[in-house]
C-alpha atoms as an extended CHARMM CRD file, in Angstrom:
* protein
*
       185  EXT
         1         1  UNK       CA            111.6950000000       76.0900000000       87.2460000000  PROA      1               0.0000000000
         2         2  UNK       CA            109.4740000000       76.7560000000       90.2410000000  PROA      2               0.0000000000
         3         3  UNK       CA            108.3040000000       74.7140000000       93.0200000000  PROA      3               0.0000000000
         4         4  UNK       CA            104.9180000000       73.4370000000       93.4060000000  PROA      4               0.0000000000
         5         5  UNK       CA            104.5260000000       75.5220000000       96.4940000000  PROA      5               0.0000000000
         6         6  UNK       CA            105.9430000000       78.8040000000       94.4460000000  PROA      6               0.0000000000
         7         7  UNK       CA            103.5140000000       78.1710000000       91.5800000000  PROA      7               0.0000000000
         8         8  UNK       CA            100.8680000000       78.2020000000       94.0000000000  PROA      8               0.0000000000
         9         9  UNK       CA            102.2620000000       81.3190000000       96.0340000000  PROA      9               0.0000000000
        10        10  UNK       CA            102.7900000000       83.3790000000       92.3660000000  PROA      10              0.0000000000
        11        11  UNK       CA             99.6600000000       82.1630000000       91.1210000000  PROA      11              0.0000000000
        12        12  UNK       CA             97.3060000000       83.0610000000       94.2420000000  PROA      12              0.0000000000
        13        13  UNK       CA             99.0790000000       86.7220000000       94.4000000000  PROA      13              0.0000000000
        14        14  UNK       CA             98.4460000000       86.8730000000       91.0770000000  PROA      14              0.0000000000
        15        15  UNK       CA             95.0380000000       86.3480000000       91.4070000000  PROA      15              0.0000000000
        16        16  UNK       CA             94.7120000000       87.9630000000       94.5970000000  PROA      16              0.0000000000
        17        17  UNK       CA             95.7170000000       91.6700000000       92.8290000000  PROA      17              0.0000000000
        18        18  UNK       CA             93.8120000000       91.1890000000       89.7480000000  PROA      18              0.0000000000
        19        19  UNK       CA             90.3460000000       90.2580000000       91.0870000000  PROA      19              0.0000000000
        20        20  UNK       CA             90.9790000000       90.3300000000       95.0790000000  PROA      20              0.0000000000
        21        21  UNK       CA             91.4260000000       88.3050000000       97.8220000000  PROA      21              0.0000000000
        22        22  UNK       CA             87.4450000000       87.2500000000       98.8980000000  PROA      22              0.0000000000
        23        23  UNK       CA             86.7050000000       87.0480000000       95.2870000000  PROA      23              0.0000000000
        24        24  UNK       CA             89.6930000000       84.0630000000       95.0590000000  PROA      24              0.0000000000
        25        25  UNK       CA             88.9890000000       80.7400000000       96.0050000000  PROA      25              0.0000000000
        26        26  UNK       CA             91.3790000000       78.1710000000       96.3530000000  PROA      26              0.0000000000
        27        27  UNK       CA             90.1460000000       76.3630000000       93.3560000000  PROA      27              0.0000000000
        28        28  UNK       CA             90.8300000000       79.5390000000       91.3660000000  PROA      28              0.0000000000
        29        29  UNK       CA             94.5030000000       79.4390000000       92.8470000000  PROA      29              0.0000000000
        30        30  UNK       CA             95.0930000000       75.7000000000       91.8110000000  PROA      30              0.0000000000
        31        31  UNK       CA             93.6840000000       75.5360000000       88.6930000000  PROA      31              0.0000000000
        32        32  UNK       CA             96.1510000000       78.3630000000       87.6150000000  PROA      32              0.0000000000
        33        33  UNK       CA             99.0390000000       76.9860000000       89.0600000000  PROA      33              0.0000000000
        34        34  UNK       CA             98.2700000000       73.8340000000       87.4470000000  PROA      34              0.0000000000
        35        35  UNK       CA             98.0760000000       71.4310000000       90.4900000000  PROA      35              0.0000000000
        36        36  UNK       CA             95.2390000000       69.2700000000       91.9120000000  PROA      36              0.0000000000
        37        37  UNK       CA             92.7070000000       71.0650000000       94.4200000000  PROA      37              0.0000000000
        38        38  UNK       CA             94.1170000000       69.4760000000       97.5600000000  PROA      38              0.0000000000
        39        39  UNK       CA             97.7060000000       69.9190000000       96.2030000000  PROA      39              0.0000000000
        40        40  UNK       CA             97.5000000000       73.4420000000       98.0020000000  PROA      40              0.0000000000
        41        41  UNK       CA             97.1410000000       72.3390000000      101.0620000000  PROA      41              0.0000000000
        42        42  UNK       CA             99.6200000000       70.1780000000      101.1200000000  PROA      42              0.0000000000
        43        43  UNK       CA            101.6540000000       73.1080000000      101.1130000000  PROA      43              0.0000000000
        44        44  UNK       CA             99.3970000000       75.5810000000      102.6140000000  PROA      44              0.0000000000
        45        45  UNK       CA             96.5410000000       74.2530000000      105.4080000000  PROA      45              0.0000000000
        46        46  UNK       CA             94.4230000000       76.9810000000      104.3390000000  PROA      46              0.0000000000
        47        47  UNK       CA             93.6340000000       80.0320000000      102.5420000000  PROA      47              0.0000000000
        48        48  UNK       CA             94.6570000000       82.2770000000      105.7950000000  PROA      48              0.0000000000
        49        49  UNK       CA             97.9220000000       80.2580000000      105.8310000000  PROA      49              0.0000000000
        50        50  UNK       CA             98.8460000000       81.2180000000      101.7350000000  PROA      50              0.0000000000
        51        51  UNK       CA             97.5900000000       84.9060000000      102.9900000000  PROA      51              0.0000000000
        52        52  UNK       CA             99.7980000000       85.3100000000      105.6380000000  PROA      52              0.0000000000
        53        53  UNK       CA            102.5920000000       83.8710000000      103.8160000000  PROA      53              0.0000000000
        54        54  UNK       CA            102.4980000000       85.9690000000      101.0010000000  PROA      54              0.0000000000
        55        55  UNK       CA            102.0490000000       89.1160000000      104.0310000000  PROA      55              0.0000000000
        56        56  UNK       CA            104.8380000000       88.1630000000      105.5060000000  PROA      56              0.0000000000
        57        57  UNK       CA            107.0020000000       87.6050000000      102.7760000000  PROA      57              0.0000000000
        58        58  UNK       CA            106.0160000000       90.9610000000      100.8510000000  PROA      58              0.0000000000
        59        59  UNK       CA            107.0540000000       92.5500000000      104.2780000000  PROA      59              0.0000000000
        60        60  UNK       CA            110.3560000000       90.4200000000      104.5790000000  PROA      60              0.0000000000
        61        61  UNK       CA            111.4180000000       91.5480000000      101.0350000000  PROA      61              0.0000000000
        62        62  UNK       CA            110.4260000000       94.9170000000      100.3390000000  PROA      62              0.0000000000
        63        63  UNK       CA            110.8690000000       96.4140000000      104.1260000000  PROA      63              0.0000000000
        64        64  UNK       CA            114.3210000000       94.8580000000      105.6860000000  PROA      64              0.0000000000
        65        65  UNK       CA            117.5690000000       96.4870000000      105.7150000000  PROA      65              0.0000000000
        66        66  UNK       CA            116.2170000000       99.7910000000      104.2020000000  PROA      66              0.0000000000
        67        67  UNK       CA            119.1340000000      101.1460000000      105.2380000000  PROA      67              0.0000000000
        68        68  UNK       CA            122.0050000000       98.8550000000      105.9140000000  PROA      68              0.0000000000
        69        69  UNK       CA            125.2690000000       99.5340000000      103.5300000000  PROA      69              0.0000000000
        70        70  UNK       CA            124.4730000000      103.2950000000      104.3020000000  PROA      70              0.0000000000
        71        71  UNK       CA            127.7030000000      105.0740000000      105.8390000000  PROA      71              0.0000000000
        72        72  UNK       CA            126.7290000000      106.0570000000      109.3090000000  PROA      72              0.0000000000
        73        73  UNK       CA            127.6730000000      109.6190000000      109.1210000000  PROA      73              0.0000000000
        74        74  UNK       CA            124.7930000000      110.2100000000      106.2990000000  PROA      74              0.0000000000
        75        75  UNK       CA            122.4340000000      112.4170000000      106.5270000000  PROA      75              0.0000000000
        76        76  UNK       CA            118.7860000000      111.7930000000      107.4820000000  PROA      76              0.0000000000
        77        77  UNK       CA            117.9170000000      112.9430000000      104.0470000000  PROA      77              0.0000000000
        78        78  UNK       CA            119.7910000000      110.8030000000      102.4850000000  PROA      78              0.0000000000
        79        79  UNK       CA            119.2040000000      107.9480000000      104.6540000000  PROA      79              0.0000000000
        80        80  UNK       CA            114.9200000000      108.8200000000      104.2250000000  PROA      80              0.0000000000
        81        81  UNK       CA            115.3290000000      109.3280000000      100.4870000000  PROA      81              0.0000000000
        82        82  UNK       CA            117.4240000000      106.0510000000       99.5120000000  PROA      82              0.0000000000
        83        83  UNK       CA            115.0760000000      104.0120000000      101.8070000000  PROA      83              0.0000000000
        84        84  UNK       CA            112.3220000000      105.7470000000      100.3180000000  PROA      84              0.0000000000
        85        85  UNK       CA            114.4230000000      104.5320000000       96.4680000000  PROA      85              0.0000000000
        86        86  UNK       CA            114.5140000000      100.8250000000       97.6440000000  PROA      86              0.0000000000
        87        87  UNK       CA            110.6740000000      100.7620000000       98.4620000000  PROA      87              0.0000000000
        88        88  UNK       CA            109.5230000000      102.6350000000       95.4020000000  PROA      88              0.0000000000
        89        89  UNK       CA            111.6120000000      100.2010000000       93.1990000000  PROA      89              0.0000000000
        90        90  UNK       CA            110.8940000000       97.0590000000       94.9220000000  PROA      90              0.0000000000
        91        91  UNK       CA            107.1320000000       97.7520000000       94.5660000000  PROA      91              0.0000000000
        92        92  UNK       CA            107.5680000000       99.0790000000       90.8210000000  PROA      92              0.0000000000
        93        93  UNK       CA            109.2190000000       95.9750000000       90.0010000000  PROA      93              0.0000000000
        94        94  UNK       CA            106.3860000000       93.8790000000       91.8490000000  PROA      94              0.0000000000
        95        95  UNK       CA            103.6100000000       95.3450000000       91.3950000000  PROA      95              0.0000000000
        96        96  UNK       CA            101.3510000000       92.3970000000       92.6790000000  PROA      96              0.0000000000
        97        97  UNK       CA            102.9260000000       92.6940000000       95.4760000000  PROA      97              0.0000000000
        98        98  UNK       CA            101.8370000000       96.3460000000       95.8970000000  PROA      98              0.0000000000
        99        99  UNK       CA             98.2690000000       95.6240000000       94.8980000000  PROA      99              0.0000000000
       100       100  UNK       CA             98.2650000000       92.9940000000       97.2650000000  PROA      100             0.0000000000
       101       101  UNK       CA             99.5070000000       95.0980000000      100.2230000000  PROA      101             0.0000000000
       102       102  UNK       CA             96.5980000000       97.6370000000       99.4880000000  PROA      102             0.0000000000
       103       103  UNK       CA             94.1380000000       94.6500000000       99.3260000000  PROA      103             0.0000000000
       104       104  UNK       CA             95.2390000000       93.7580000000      102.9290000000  PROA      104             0.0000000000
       105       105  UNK       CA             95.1690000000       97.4250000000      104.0330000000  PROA      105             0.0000000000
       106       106  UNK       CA             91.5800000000       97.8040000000      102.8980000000  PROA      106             0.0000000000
       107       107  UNK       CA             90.1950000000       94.4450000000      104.0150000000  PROA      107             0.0000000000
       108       108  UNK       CA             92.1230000000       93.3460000000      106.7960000000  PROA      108             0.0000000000
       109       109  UNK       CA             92.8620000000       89.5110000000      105.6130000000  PROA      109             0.0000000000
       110       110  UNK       CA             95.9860000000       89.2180000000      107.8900000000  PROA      110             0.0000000000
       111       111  UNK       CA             96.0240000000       87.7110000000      110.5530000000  PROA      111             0.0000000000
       112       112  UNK       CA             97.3500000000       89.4930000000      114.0990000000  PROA      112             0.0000000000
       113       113  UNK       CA            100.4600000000       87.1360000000      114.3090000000  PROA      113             0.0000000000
       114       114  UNK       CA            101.4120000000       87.6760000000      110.6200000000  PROA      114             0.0000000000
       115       115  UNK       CA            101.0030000000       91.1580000000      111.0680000000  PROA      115             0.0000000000
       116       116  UNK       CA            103.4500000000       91.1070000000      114.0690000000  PROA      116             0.0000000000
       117       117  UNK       CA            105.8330000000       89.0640000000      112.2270000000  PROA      117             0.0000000000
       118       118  UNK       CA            106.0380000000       91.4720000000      109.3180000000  PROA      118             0.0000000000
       119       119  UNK       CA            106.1290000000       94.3890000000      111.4670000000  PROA      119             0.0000000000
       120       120  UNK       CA            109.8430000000       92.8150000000      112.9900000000  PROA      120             0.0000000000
       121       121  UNK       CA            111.0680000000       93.1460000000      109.0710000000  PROA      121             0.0000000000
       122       122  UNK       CA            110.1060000000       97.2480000000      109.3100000000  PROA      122             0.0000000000
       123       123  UNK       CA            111.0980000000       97.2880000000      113.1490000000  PROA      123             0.0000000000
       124       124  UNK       CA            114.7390000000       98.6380000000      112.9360000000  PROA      124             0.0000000000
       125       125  UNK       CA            113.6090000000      101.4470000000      110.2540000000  PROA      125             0.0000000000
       126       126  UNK       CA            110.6180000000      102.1980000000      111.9560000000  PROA      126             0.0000000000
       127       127  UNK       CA            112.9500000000      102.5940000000      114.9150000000  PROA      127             0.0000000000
       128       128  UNK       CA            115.1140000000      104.6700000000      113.4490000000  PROA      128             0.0000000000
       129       129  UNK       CA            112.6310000000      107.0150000000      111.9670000000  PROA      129             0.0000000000
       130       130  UNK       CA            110.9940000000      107.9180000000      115.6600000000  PROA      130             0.0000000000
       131       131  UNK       CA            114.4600000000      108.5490000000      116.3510000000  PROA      131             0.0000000000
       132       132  UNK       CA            114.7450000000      111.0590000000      113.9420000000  PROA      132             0.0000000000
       133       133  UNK       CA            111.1960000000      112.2190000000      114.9320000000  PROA      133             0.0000000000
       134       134  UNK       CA            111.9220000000      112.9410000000      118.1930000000  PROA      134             0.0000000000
       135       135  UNK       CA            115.2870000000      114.1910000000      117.6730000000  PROA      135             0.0000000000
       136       136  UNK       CA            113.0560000000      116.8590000000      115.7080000000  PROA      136             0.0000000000
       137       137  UNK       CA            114.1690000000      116.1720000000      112.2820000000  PROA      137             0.0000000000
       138       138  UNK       CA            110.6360000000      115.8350000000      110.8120000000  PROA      138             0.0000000000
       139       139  UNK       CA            107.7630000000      117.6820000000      110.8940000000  PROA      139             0.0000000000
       140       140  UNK       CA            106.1530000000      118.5870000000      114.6110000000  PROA      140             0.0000000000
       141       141  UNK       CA            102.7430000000      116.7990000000      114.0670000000  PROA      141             0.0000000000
       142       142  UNK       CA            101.7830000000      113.0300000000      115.0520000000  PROA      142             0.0000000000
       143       143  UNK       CA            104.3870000000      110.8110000000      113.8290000000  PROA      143             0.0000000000
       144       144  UNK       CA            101.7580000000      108.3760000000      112.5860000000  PROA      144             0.0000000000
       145       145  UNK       CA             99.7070000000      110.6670000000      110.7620000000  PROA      145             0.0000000000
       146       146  UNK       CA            103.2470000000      112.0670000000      109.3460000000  PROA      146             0.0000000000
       147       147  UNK       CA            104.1590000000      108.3180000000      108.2870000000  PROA      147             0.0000000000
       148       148  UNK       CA            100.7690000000      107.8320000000      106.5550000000  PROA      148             0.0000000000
       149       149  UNK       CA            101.0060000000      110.7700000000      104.4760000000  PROA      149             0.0000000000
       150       150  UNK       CA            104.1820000000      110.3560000000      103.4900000000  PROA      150             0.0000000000
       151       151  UNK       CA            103.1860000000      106.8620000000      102.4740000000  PROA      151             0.0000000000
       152       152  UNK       CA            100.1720000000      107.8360000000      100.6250000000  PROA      152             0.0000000000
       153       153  UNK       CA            102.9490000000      109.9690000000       98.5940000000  PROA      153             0.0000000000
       154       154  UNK       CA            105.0330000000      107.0780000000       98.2710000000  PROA      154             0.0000000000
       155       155  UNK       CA            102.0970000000      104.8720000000       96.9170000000  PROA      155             0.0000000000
       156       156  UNK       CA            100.9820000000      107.7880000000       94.5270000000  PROA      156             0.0000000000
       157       157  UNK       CA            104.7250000000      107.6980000000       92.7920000000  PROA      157             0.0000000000
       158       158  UNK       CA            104.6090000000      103.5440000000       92.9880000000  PROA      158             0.0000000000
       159       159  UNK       CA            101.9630000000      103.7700000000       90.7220000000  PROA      159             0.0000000000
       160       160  UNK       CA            102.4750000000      107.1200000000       88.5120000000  PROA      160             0.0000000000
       161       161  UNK       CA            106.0110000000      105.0490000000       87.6610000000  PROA      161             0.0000000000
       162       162  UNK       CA            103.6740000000      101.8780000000       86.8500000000  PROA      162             0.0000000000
       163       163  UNK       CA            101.7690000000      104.1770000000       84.6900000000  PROA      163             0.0000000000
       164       164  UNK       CA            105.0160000000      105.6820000000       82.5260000000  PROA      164             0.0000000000
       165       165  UNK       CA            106.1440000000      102.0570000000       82.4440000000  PROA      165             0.0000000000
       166       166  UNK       CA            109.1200000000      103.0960000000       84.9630000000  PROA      166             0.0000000000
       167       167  UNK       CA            110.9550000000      101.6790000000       87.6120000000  PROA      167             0.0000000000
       168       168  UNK       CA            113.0470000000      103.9040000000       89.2200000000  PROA      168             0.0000000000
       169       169  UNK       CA            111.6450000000      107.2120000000       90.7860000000  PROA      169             0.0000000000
       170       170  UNK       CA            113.5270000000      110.5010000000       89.6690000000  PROA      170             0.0000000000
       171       171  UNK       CA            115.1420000000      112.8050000000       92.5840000000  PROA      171             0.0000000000
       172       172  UNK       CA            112.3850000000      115.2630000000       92.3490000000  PROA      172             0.0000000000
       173       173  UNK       CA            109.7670000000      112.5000000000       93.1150000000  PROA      173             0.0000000000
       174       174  UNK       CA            112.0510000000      111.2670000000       95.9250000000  PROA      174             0.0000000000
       175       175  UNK       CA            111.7620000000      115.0640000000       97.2200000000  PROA      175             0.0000000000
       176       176  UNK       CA            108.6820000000      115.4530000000       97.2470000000  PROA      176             0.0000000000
       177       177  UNK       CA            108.3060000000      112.7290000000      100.0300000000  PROA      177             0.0000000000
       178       178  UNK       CA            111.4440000000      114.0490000000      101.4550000000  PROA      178             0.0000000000
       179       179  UNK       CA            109.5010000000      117.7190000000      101.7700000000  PROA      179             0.0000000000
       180       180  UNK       CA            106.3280000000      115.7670000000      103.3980000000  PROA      180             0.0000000000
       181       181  UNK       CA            108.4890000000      114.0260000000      106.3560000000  PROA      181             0.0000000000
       182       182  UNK       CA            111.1910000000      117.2700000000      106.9650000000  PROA      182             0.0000000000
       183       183  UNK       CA            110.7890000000      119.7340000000      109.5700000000  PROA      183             0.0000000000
       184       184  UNK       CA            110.9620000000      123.4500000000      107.6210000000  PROA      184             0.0000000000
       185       185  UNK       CA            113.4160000000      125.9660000000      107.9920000000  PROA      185             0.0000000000
C-alpha cells in the first residue's frame, strides 16, 4: 500500500503527463490521491517542491549507474548501446515519467537547483561519454548537438515501443542510435 506522500507524488505525475503541468492545480492532485487539500503540503510546501521532486527522482532512477556491472574492457559500443537499453526500457515501462520529462523540457518548471541535482545522477555517464568524444570515438561535430540528436532518436524509439505495446527495444533500434553517436569508417 502506498504512502500518503506516494499517492500524492503518483497521482500529480499522473496528472502532470495527461493534461500538463500549468494546467494541474494542487486541488486536482489531492482530490485524485484522495487526501484533504492541505494534506499536500504537509508533504510537499508547494507545487515547485512536488515538481522538483518528481525531476529529481525521474533523473535519480532512470539516469544512474547506466553503466556500472559493465566489464571494463567493453567496448564503447557496447557500453553506448546497453546504456542506451536501460534508458529506453526504464522510460517504456514509465511512461509518465517520459511525458513528464518532455513537459519540463518544453516549459521549463524546474527549478535551477533541482536541475543541478539531477544532473549529478547523469554526471559520471555524461563524463564518460565526452571521454569517448574526445578520444574521437563519436562523430566530429559539437558534442551537444551530437547528444541531442541522438536523444531525439532515443525519444522517437521510447515512444514507437509505447505505440507496439513494447518494452524492450530490438538491436536494430539500439543501432540506429549507435550509427547517430559513432564516428564512420
Amino acid at each position: 500500500m502506498l504512502s500518503t506522500k506516494d499517492k500524492i507524488y503518483q497521482s500529480a505525475l499522473e496528472l502532470f503527463a495527461s493534461q500538463g503541468i500549468q494546467a494541474t492545480s494542487t486541488a486536482q492532485i489531492s482530490k485524485k490521491a484522495g487526501v484533504a487539500s492541505g494534506t499536500l503540503f504537509v508533504h510537499f510546501k508547494s507545487k515547485q517542491e512536488l515538481i522538483d521532486t518528481i525531476y529529481i527522482s525521474i533523473k535519480k532512477n532512470a539516469f544512474s549507474d547506466l553503466n556500472d556491472n559493465m566489464p571494463d574492457n567493453s567496448s564503447i559500443e557496447l557500453k553506448f548501446k546497453e546504456a542506451s537499453r536501460k534508458i529506453i526500457e526504464y522510460f517504456s515501462n514509465n511512461y509518465n515519467e517520459f511525458i513528464f520529462l518532455g513537459l519540463v523540457d518544453i516549459d521549463p518548471m524546474v527549478s535551477e537547483e533541482a536541475r543541478a541535482i539531477g544532473f549529478k545522477n547523469f554526471e559520471k555517464s555524461m563524463t564518460e561519454m565526452k571521454l569517448f568524444f574526445k578520444e574521437g570515438y563519436f562523430r566530429d561535430i559539437d558534442f551537444d548537438l551530437l547528444f541531442q540528436i541522438s536523444w531525439s532518436a532515443t525519444e522517437t524509439i521510447i515512444k514507437n515501443l509505447k505505440l507496439r505495446n513494447l518494452t524492450k527495444p530490438s538491436e536494430s533500434e539500439l543501432n540506429v542510435i549507435w550509427d547517430i553517436m559513432k564516428k564512420s569508417s
